[in-house]
N, CA, C and O of each residue as an XYZ file, in Angstrom:
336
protein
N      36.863     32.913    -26.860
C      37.277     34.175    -26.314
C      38.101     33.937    -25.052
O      38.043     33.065    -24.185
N      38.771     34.841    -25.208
C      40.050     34.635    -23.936
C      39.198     35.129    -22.560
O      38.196     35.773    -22.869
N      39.388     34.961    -21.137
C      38.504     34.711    -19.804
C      40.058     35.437    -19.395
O      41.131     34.839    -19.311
N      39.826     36.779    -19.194
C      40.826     37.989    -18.335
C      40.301     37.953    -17.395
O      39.086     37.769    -17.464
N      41.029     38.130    -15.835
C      40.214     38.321    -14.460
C      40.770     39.968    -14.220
O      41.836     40.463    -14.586
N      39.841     40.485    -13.607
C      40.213     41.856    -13.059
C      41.421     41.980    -12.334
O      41.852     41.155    -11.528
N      41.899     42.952    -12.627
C      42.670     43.861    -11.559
C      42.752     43.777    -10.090
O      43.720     43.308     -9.492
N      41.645     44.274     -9.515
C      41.293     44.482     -8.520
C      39.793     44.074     -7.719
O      38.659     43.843     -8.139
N      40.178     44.098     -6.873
C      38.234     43.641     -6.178
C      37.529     44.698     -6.127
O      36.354     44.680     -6.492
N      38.149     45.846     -5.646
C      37.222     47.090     -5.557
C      36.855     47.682     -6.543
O      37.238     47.208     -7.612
N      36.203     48.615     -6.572
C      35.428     49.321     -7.831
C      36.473     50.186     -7.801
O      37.266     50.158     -6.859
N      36.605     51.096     -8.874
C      37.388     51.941     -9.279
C      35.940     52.972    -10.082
O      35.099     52.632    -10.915
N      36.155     54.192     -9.427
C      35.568     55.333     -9.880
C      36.170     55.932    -11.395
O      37.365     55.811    -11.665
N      35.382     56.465    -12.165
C      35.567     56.813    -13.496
C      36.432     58.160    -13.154
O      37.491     58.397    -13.736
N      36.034     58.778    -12.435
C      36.924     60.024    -12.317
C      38.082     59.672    -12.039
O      38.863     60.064    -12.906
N      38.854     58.781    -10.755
C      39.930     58.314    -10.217
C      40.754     57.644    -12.412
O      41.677     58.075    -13.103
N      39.942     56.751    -12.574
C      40.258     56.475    -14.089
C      40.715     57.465    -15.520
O      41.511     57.255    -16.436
N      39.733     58.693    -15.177
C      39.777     59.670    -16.659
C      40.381     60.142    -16.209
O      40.862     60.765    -17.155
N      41.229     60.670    -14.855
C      42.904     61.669    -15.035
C      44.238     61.333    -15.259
O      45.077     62.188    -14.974
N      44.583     60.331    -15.682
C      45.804     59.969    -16.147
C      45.598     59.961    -17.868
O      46.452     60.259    -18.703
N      43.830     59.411    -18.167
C      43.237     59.655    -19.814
C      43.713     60.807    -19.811
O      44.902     60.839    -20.132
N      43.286     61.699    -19.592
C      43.706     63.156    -20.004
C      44.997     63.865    -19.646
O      45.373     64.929    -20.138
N      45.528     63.260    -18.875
C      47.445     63.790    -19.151
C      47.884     63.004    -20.155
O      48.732     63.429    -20.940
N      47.300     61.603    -20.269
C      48.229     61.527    -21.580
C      47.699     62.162    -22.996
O      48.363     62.448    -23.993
N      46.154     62.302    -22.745
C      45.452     63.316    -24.320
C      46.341     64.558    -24.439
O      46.953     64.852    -25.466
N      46.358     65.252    -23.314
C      47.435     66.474    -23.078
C      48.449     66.602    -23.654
O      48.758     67.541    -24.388
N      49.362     65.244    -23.258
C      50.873     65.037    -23.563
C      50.782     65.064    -25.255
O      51.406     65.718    -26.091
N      49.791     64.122    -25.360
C      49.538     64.124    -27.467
C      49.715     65.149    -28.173
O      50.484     65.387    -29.105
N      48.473     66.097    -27.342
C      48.281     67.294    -28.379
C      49.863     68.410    -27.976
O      50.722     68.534    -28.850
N      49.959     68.820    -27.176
C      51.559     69.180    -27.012
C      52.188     68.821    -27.937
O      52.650     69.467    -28.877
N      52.246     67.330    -27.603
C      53.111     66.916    -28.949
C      53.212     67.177    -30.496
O      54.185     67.614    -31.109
N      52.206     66.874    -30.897
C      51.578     67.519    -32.485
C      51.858     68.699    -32.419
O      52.553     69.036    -33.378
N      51.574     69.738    -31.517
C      51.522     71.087    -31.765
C      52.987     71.565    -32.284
O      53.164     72.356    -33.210
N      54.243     70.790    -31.336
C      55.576     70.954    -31.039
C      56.206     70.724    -32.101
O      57.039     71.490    -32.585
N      55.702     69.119    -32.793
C      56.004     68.518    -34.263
C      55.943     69.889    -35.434
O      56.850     70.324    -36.144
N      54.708     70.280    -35.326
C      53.509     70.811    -35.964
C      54.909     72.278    -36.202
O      55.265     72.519    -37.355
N      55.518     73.066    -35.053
C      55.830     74.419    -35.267
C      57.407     73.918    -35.259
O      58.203     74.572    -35.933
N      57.825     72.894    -34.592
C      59.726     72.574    -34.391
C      60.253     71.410    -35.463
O      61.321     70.878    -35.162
N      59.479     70.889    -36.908
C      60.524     69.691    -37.258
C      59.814     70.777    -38.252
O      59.093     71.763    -38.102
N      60.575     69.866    -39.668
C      60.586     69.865    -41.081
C      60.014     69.399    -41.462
O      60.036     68.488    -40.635
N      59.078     68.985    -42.388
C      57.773     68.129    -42.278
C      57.336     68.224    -43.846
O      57.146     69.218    -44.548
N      57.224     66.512    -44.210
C      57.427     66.040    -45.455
C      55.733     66.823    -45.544
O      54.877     67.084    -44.699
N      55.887     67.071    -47.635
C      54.236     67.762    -47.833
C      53.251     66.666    -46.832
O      53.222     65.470    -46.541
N      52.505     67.914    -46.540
C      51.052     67.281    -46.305
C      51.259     67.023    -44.897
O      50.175     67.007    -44.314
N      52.110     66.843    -44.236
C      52.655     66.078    -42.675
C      51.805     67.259    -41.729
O      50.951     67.015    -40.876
N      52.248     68.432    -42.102
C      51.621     69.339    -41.283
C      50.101     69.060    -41.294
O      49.489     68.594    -40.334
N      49.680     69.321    -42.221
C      47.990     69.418    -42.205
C      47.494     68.519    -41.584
O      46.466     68.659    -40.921
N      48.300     67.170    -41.720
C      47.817     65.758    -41.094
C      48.624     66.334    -39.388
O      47.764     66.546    -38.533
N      49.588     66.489    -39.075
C      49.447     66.667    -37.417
C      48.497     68.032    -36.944
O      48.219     68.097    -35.746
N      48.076     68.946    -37.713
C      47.018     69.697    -37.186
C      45.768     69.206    -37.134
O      44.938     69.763    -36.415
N      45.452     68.127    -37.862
C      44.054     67.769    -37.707
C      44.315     66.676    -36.254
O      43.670     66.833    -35.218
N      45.171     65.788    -36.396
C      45.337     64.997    -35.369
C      45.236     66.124    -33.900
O      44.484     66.016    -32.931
N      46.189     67.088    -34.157
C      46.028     68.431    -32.743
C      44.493     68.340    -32.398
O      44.039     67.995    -31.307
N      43.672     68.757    -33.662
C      42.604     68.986    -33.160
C      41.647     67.856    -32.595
O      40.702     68.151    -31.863
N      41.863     66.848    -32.881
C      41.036     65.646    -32.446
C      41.551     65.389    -31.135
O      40.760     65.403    -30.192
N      42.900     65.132    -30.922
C      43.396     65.206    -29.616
C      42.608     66.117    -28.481
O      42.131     65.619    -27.461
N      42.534     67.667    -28.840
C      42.081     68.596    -28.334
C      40.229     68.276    -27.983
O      39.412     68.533    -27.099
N      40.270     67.710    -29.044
C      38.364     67.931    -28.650
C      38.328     66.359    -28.420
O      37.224     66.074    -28.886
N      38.867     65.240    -27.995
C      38.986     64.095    -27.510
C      39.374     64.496    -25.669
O      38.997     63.844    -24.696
N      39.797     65.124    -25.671
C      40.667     65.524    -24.484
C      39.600     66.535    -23.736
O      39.347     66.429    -22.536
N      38.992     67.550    -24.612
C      38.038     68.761    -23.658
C      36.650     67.465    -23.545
O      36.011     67.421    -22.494
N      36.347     66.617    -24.544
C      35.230     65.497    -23.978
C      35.451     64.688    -22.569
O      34.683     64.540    -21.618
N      36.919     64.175    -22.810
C      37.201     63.263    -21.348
C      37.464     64.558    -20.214
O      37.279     64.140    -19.070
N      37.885     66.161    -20.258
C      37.363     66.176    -19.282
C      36.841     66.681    -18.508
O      37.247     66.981    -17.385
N      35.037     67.005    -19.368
C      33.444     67.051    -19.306
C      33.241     65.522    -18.274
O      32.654     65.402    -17.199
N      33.773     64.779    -18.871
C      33.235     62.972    -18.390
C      33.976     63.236    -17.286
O      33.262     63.232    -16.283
N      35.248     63.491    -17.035
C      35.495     63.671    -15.330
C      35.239     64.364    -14.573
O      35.339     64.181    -13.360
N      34.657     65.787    -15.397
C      34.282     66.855    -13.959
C      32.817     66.216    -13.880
O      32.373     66.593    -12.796
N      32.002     65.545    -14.426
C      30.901     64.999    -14.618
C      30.927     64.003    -13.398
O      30.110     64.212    -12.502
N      32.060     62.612    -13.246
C      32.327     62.113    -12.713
C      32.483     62.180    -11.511
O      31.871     61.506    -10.683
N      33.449     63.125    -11.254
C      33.857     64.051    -10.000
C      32.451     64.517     -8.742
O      32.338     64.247     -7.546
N      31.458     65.392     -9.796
C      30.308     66.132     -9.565
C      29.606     64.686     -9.026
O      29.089     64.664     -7.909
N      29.616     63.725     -9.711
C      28.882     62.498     -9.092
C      29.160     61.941     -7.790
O      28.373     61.640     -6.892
N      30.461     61.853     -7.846
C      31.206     60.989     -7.050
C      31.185     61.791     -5.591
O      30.902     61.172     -4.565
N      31.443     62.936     -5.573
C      30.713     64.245     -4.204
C      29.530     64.400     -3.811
O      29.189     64.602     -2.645
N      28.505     64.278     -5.187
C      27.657     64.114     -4.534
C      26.732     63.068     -4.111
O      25.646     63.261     -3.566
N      27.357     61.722     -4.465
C      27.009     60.644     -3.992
C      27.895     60.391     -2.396
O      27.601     59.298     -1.913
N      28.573     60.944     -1.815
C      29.336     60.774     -0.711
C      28.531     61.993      0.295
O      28.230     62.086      1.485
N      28.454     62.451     -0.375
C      27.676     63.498      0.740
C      26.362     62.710      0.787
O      26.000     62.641      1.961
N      25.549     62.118     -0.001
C      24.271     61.819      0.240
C      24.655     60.555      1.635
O      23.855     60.604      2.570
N      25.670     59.623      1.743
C      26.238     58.511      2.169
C      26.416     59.020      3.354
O      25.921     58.490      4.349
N      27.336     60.400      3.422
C      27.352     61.348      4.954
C      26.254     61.372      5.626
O      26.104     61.009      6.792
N      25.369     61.850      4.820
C      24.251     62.022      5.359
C      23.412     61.571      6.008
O      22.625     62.099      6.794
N      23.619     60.086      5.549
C      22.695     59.012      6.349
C      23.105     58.818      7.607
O      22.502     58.031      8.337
């Protein structure tokens, strides 16, 4: 197995991570939708970019549950840190 070294030394927060995930889930489903109502579309093409829409869509409202989740963590682990 190949031995990758990190990025970076610091930690990187999941929230700081899942908002660029979800502009590009965003950008996807846009896309399909756009395909979906603006090209010509060999049989069957449609049905297949509406299902893809929808996976995009409910891939995209999951990641971002996991970042406001994240977020909610990440505040209130800094306030507990204030606190001390």
């Amino acid at each position: 197995m190949l031995y990758y070294t990190k990025y970076h030394l610091s930690e990187h927060s999941a929230n700081v991570l899942l908002d660029p995930i979800c502009a590009t889930l965003l950008e996807l489903e846009r896309r399909t939708q756009h395909y979906t109502e603006r090209l010509n579309l060999a049989p069957g093409a449609g049905e297949a970019l509406t299902a893809a829409h929808a996976a995009l869509a409910t891939a995209r409202r999951e990641v971002e549950r996991l970042h406001a989740e994240s977020a909610q963590a990440a505040h209130t682990s800094g306030a507990a840190k204030e606190a001390k």
